[in-house]
C-alpha positions as CSV (number, residue, x, y, z in Angstrom):
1,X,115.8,125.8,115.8
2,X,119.0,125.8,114.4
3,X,122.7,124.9,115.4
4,X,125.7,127.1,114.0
5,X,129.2,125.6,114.3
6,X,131.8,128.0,113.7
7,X,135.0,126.9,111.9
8,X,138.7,128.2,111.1
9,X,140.4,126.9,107.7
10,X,143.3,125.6,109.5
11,X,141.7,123.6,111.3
12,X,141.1,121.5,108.0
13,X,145.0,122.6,106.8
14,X,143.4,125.5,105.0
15,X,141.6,123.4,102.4
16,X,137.9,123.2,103.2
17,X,136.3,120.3,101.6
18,X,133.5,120.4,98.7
19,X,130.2,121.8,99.3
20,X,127.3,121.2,97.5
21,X,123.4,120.1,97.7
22,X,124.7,116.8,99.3
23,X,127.0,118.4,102.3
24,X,126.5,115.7,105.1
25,X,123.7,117.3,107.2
26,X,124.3,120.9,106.1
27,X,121.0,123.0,105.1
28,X,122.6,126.1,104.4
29,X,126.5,127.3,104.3
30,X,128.0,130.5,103.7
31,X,131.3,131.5,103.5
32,X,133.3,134.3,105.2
33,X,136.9,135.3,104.9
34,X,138.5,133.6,107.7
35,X,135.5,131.4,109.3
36,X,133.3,128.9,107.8
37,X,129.4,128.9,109.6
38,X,127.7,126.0,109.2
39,X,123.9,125.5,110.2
40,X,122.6,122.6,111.5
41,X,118.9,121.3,111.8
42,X,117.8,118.6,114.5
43,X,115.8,115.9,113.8
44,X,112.1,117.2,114.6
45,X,113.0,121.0,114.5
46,X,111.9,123.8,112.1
47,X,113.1,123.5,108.9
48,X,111.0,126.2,106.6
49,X,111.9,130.0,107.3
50,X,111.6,129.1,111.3
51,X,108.1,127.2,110.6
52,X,107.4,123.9,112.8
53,X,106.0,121.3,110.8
54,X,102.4,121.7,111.6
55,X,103.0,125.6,110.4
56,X,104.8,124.1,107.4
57,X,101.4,122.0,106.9
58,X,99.0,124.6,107.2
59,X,100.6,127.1,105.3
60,X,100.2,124.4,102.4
61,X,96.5,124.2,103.3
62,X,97.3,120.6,104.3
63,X,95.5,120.2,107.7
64,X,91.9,119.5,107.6
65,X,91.2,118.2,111.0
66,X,93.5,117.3,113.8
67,X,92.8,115.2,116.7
68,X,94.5,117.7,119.1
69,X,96.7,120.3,118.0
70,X,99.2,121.7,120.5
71,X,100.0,118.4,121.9
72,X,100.6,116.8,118.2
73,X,103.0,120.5,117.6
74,X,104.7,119.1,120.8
75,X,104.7,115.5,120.1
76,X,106.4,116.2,116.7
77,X,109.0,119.0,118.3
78,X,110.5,116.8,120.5
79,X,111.8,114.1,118.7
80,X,111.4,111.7,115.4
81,X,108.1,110.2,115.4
82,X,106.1,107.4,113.4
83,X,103.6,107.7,111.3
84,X,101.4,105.7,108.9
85,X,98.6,106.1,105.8
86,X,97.2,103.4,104.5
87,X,96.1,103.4,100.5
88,X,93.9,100.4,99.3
89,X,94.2,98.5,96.0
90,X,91.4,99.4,94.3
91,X,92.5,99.4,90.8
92,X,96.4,98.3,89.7
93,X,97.4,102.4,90.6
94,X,96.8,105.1,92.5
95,X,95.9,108.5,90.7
96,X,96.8,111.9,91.5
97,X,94.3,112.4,94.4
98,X,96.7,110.1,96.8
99,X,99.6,112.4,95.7
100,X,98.1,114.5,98.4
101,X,98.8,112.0,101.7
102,X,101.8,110.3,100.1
103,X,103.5,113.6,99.8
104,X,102.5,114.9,103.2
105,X,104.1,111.9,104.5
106,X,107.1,113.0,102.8
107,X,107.3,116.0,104.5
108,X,106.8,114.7,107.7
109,X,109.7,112.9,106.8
110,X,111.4,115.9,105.8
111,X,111.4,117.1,109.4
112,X,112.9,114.0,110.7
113,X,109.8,111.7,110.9
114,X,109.8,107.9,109.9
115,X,106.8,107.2,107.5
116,X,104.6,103.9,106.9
117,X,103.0,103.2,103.8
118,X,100.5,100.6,104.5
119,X,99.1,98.9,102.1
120,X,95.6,97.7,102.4
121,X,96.1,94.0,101.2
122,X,93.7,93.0,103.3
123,X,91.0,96.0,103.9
124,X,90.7,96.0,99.8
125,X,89.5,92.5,100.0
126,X,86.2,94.2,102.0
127,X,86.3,98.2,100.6
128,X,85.6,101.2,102.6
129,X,81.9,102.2,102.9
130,X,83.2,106.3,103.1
131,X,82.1,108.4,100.5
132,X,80.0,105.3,98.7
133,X,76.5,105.4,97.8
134,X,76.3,101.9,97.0
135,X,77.7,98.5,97.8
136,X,81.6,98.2,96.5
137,X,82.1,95.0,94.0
138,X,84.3,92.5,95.7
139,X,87.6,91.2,93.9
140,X,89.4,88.3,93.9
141,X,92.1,87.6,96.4
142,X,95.0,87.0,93.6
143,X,93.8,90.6,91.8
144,X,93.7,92.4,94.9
145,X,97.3,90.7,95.5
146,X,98.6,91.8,92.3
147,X,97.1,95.4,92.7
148,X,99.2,96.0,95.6
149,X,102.6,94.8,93.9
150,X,101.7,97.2,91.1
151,X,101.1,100.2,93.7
152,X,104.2,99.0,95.7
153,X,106.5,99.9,93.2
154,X,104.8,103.6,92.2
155,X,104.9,104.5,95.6
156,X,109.2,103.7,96.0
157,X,110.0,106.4,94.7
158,X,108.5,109.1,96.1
159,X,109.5,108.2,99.9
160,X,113.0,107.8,100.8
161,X,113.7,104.3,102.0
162,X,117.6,104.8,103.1
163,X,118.6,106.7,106.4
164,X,118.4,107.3,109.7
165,X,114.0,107.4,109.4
166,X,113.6,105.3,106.9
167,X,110.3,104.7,105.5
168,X,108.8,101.1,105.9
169,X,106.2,99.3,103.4
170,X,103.7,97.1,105.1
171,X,100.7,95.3,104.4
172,X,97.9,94.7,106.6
173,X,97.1,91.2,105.1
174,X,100.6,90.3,107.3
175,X,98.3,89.9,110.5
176,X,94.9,89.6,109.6
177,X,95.7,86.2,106.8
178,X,95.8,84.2,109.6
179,X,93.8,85.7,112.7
180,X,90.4,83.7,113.2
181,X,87.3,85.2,113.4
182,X,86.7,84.2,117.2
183,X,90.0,86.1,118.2
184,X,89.0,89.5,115.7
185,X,85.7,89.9,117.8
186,X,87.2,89.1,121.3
187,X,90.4,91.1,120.3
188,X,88.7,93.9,118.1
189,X,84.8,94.0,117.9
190,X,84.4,94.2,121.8
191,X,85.9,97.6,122.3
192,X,83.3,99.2,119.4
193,X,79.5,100.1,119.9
194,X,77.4,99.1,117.4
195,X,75.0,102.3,118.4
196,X,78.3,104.6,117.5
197,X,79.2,103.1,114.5
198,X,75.6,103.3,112.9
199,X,76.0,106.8,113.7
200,X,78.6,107.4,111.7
201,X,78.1,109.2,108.2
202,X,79.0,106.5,105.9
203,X,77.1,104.2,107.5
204,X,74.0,106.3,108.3
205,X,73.4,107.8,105.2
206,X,73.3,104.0,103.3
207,X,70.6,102.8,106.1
208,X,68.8,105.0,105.5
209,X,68.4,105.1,101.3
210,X,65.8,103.0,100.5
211,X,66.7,99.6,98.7
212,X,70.6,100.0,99.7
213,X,71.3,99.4,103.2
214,X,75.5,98.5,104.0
215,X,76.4,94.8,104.4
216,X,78.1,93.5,107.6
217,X,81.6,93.3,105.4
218,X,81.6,96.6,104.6
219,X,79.9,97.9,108.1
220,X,83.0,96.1,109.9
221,X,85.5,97.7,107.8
222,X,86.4,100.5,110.4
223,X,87.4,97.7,112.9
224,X,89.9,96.2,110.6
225,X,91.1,99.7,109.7
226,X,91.4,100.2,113.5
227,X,93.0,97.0,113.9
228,X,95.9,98.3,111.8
229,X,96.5,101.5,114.0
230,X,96.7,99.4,117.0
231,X,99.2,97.3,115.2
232,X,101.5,99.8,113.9
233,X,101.4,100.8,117.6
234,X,102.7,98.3,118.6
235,X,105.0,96.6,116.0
236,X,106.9,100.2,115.5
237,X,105.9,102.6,118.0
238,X,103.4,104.3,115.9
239,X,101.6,107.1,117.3
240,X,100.2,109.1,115.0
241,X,97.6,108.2,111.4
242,X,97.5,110.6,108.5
243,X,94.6,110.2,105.7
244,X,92.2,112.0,103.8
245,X,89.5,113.8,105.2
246,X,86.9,111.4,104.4
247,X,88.9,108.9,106.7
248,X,88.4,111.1,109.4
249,X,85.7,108.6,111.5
250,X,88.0,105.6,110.8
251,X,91.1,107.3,112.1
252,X,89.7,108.4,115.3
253,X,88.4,105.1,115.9
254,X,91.9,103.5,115.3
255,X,93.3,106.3,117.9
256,X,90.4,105.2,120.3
257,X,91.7,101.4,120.0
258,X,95.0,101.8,120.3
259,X,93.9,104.0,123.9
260,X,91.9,100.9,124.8
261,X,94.5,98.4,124.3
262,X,96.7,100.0,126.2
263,X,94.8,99.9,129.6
264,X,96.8,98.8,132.4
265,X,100.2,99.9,130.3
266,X,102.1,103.1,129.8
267,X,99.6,105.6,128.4
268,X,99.6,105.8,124.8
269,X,99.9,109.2,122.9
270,X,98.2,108.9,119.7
271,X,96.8,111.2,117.5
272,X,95.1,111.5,114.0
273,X,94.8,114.2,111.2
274,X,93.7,114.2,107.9
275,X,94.6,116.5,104.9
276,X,91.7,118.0,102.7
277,X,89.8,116.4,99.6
278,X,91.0,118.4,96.5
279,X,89.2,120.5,94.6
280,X,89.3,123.1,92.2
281,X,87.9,126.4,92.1
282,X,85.0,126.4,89.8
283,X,83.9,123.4,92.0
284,X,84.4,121.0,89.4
285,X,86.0,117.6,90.6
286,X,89.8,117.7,90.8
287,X,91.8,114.4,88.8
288,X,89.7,113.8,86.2
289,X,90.2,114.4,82.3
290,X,87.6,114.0,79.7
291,X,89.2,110.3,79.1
292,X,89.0,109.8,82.9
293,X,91.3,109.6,85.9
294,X,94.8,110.7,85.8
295,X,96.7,107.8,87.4
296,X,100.2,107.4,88.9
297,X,100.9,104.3,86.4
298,X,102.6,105.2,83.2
299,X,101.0,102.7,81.2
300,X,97.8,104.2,82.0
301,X,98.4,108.0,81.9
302,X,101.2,109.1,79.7
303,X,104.1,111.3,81.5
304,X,103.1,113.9,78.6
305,X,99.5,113.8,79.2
306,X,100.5,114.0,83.3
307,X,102.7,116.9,82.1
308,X,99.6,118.4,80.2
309,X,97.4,117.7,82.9
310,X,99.5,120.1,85.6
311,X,100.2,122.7,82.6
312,X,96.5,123.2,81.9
313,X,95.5,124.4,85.7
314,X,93.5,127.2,85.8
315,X,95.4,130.4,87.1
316,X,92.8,129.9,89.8
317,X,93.9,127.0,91.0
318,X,97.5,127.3,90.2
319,X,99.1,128.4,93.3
320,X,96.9,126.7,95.6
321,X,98.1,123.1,93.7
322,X,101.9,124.4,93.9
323,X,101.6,124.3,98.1
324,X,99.8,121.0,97.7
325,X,101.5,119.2,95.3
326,X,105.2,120.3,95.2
327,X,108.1,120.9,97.6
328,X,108.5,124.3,96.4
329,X,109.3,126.7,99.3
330,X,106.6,128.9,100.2
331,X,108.6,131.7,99.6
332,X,108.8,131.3,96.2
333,X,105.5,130.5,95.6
334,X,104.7,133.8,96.8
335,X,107.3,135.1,94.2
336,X,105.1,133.1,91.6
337,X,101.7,134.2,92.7
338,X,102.5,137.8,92.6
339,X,104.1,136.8,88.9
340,X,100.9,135.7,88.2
341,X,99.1,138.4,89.4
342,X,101.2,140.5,86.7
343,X,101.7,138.2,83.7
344,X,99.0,135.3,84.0
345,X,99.3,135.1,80.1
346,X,102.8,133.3,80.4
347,X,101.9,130.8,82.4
348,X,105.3,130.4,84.6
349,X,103.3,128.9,87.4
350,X,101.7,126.4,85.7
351,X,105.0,125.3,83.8
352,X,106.8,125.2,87.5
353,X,103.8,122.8,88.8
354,X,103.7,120.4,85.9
355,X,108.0,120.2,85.6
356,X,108.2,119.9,89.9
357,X,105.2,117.0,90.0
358,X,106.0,115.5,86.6
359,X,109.4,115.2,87.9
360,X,108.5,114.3,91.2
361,X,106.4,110.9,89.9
362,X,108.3,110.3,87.1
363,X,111.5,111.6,86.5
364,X,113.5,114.0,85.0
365,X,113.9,112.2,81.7
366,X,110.0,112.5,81.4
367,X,110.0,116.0,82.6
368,X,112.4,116.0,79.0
369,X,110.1,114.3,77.1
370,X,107.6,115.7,77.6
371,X,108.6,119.4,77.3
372,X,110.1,118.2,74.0
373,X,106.9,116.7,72.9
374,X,105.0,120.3,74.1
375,X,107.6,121.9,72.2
376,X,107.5,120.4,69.5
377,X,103.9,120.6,68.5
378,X,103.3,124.3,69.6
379,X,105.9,125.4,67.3
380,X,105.1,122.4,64.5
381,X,108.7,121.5,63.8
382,X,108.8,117.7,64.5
383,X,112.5,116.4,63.7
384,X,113.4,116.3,67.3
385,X,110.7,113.9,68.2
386,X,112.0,110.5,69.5
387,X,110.3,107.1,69.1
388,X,109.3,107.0,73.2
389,X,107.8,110.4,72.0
390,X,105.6,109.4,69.9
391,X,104.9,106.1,71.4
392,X,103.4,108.4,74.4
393,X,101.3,110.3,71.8
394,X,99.9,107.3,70.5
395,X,98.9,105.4,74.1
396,X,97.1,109.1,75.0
397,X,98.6,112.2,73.8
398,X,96.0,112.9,70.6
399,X,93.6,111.3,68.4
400,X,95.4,108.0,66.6
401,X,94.1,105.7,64.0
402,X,96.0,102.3,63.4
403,X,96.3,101.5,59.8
404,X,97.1,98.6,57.7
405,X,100.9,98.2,56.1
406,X,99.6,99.3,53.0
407,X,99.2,102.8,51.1
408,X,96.0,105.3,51.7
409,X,95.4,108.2,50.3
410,X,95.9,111.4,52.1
411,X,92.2,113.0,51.5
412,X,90.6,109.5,53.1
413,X,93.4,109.4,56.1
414,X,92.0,113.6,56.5
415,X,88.8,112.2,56.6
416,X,89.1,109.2,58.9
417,X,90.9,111.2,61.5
418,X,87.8,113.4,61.4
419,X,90.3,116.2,60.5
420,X,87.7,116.8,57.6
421,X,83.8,116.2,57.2
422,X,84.5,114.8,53.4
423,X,87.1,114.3,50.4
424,X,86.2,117.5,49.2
425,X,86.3,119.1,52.4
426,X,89.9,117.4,52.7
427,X,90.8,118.7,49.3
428,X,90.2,122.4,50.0
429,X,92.4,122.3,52.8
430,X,94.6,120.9,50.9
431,X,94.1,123.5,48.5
432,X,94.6,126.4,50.8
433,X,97.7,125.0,52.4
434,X,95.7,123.6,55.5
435,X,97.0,120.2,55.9
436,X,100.8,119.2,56.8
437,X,102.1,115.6,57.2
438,X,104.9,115.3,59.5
439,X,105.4,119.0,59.7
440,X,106.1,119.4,56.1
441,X,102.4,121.3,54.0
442,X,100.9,119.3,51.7
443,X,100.2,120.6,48.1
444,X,99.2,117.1,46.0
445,X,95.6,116.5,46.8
446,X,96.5,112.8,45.2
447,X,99.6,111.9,47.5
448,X,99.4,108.5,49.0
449,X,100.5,107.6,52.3
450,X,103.1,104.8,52.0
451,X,105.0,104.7,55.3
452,X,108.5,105.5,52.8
453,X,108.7,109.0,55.0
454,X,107.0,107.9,58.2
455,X,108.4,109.2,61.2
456,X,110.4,105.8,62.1
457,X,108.7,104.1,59.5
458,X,105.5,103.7,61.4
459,X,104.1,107.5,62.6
460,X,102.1,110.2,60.5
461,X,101.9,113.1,61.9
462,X,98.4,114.7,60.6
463,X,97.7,118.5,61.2
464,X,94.8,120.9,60.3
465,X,95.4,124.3,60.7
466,X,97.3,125.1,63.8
467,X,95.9,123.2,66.5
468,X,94.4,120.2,65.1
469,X,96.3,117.0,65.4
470,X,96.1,113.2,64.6
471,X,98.5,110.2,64.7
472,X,98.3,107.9,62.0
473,X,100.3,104.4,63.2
474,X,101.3,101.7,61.1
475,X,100.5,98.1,62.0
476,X,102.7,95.5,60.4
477,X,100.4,92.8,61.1
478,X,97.8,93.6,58.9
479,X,98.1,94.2,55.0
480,X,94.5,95.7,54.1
481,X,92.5,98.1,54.8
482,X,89.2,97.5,56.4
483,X,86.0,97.6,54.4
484,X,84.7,100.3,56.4
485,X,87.9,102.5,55.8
C-alpha cells in the first residue's frame, strides 16, 4: 500500500530540493511538468511490486514452515513488529550458511520490522542436540565468551542498527549467568513433558543408536532455547522467532512457553517460522570448499576466495542463490534467469551474486579487490596487483610456498610448487616457453630467484601454462633453505 502526496513547485518557491537514493522516506519519485508525486510506504506495508512481506519471502523460497500463516501475514500488516534469531558460538565465525537467517532478518527489517540478534552466550556453553549424531565437545566459558565478541562484530554490518526499528544485540548469558537451578526447573522445566521432548527427532534418533544416547545437558537445551523466546517476550515485546529449519522443534516450543507464561494475562500472539537448509542441486552440501567451510571472518576465508566461491555456482544453482542470498529485486532476477537461459557461457549471473554478497559481507573495496585480483590472473598481466592483493592470495587464494631470504633456482622453485614432476620436466617448459614469473616468460633454464624483481620484494608469481599458478613468499626471518628443499 502506498501513499502519493501531490506537490506544486511554488510551494517550495519553485526550487525543489535534491533527490537522490537517500530522499527522506521516498521509495520512488518522478517528475512531471508542473507537479512533483511522491510515494510513500508505511511501516509494515508492501514494499516489492505490491508483494507483503511473507509473498516477498516466498518468492525467495525463504519460508520453510510457519507456525500459522494468515494470522502471521496479518500480524506483520498491521504494524512494526519484533523479531529474534539466535546464532551460537560454535567456532570464532559464522560461515555462509547463517547468511540465510541473518539476511531474512534484514528483510523483515526492510518492511519496517525491528530485528534481535541473539547471541547464544549461554546455549553454546551446552550445544544444540539438532542435526548431531553424536555428543557435541564442550568449551570453555572464556572461548565461548570470546567467540561471541568475534561474531558480534561480523554480524554489525549487515543489520542496520540506527532508526526508527533499530536492530538490538543480545545475549542470552544476560539472564541465565545468574538464575539458579531451583528457579530454571520451577520457572522453565515444569511447563515441558519429558514424554514430548523424547519424541522429538533430535533426541529420538540418539536414544535410540546403540552406544550414544543424549546427555541431560544437551537433552535440556530446548528449554533454555525456550527460555529465551519467553524473554524476548517480555523484555521487548517479541512475538515472533525466525531460524533454520532444523530449529523448527525448539521454536515451537519457545512459542508454546511464551503461551504458557502468559496465563492469566493479555493473550500472547506468537509465532515461529524457519527458512530452509541450503542446498545445491546436484545434492551436494552447500558452504563447503575442498579446504573446508567458507566463513564470514576474513581472516579465515579470503574476500577473493568468498568472491570465487559465489562466481563458481553452477548455472543450476545460480538464480535460486540470487533470491536467497542478495537483495536483488525479483524482477531482475527474472531478467537474469532468462539471460541465462540464452548466454549461460558469460556467466552475468554468477558475477551479480558474488559482486552483491561479496559486497554485502565485506565491502565494496573487497568487491575491488577482488575483481582486480580475478582480473588480473585470467588475463596474466600482474602490474596492477596491490600488496593486500597478494597478501589475500597467499592466506588462500592458490598454492604458496614460504622460502628462505636467499636465492633458488627457478627449475627447483618449478618443482617444489609441484608445477613440474622433475628439473628436467621444469626445463622443457622452460624450453617451450611454459613457465612465466611474475607475468614476464621465462627463457634462462639457469635463472635464480633472488627476490631483486619480487613483486614488493617478497611475492613470485609462478605460472604453468595458462591456468596453473603458485605463490612463492619470501620470509625474512630465515636465511637458508631447508634440507629437504
Amino acid at each position: 500500500m502506498y501513499f502519493m502526496v501531490i506537490e506544486n513547485p511554488s510551494s517550495s518557491g519553485g526550487n525543489w530540493p535534491p533527490i537522490g537514493p537517500n530522499y527522506p522516506n521516498g521509495l520512488s519519485i518522478c517528475h512531471r511538468a508542473v507537479v512533483r508525486c511522491r510515494f510513500f510506504r508505511p511501516q509494515g506495508a508492501r514494499l516489492d511490486m505490491g508483494r507483503t512481506l511473507i509473498q516477498e519471502l516466498e518468492g525467495r523460497g525463504l519460508v520453510a514452515q510457519v507456525s500459522d500463516k494468515p494470522r502471521l501475514s496479518r500480524h506483520l500488516e498491521t504494524g512494526s513488529r519484533t523479531l529474534y534469531c539466535g546464532f551460537d558460538p560454535t567456532a570464532d565465525s559464522l560461515h555462509i550458511g547463517n547468511l540465510v537467517p541473518l539476511l531474512t532478518l534484514r528483510r523483515f527489517q526492510s518492511f519496517g520490522h525491528r530485528p534481535i540478534l541473539l547471541l547464544g552466550g549461554a546455549t553454546g556453553l551446552i550445544g544444540d542436540p539438532s542435526g548431531r549424531a553424536d555428543e557435541r565437545g564442550l568449551n570453555e566459558n572464556d572461548v565461548v565468551a570470546g567467540w561471541v565478541e568475534r561474531i558480534r562484530s561480523q554480524v554489525e554490518g549487515l543489520i542496520d542498527f540506527e532508526g526508527n526499528n533499530a536492530a538490538i544485540m543480545t545475549n542470552n548469558l544476560d539472564w541465565t549467568q545468574a538464575l539458579s537451578v531451583i528457579d530454571f526447573l520451577r520457572d522453565v522445566g515444569k511447563h515441558f513433558s519429558v514424554n514430548a521432548m523424547i519424541q522429538r527427532d533430535s533426541v529420538r534418533t540418539r536414544i535410540e543408536r546403540d552406544g550414544e544416547g543424549i546427555s541431560f545437558t544437551e537433552f535440556s537445551y530446548v528449554l533454555l532455547q525456550a527460555m529465551d523466546y519467553a524473554e524476548l517476550a517480555k523484555r521487548y515485546d517479541c512475538t515472533v522467532q525466525i531460524g533454520g529449519s532444523d530449529q523448527w522443534g525448539n521454536i515451537v516450543s519457545g512459542m508454546d512457553l511464551v503461551r504458557r507464561k502468559s496465563v492469566g494475562q493479555a493473550s500472547a500472539e506468537v509465532f515461529a517460522m524457519t527458512v530452509p537448509l541450503i542446498t545445491k542441486a546436484d545434492g551436494t552440501k552447500f558452504g563447503k570448499t575442498a579446504s573446508g567451510a567458507v566463513w564470514l571472518d576474513e581472516a579465515r576465508t579470503s574476500p577473493y576466495s568468498f568472491y570465487q566461491f559465489w562466481l563458481n555456482t553452477a548455472d543450476s544453482d545460480v538464480i535460486h542463490f540470487l533470491k536467497v542470498f542478495t537483495f536483488v529485486s525479483l524482477e531482475d532476477i527474472s531478467d537474469l534467469a532468462a539471460s541465462l537461459a540464452q548466454s549461460s557461457e558469460q556467466r552475468v549471473s554468477q558475477r551479480r551474486l558474488a559482486e552483491e554478497v561479496t559486497r554485502l559481507v565485506h565491502g565494496a573495496g573487497a568487491v575491488e579487490s577482488a575483481r582486480r585480483i580475478t582480473d588480473c590472473l585470467f588475463q596474466g598481466e600482474l602490474t596492477a596487483l596491490t600488496e593486500s592483493d597478494l597478501d589475500q592470495l597467499r592466506q588462500d587464494g592458490m598454492g604458496c610456498t614460504v622460502l628462505p631470504d636467499s636465492a633458488i633456482g627457478l627449475l627447483t622453485a618449478m618443482v617444489d610448487a609441484d608445477l613440474a614432476p622433475s628439473r628436467g620436466a621444469a626445463r622443457k617448459l622452460v624450453q617451450n616457453n611454459g613457465v612465466r614469473v611474475n607475468g614476464i616468460v621465462q627463457i634462462d633454464q639457469d635463472r635464480e630467484l633472488d627476490w631483486q624483481d619480487a613483486l614488493y620484494g617478497n611475492y613470485y608469481l609462478l605460472r604453468r601454462g595458462k591456468k596453473n599458478w603458485h605463490l612463492l613468499v619470501r620470509d625474512k626471518d630465515r636465511a637458508e633453505l631447508p634440507e629437504s628443499a
